[in-house]
N, C-alpha and C positions, 0 to 999 in steps of 0.2 A: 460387415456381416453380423454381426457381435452385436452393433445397436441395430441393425434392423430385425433381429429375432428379441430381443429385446422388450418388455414391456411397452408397451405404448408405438414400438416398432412398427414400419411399414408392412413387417412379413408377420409379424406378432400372432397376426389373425389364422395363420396356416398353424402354428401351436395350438392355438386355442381348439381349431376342429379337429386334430388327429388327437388331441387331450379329448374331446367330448366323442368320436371314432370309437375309441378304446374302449372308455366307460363304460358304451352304450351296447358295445360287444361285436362293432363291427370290422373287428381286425382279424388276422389271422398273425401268431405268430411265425416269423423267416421258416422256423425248424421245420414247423409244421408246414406251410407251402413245401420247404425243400424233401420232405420226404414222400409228399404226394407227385412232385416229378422224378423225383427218383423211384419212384414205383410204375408209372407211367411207364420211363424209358427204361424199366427191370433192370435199373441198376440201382439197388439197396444201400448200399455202401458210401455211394455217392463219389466211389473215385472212378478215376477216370483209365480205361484201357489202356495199355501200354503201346506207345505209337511204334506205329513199322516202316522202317526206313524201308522204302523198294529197292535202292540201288543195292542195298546189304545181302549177301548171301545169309542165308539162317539156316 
């Protein structure tokens, strides 16, 4: 994996594009996706509700 990312590497050319992606301003950083689904599903926080056992009495 290590020589196919690699200069001259087979996959080489997949670095090359997400380097010239970036540049070019067509990324978006994780944070920023994850905070537009976590507004979507109105959940801010981004953690996750606290599961409920059914067989449990509460």
């Amino acid at each position: 994996m290590e020589r196919d990312f690699a200069p001259g590497g087979r996959a080489a050319f997949l670095l090359e594009e997400a380097k010239a992606d970036f540049e070019a301003g067509r990324f978006k950083p994780l944070d920023e996706v994850l905070e537009g689904v976590r507004a979507k599903r109105g959940n801010p926080s981004g953690r996750k509700p606290p599961r409920v056992n059914p067989f449990r009495s509460q």
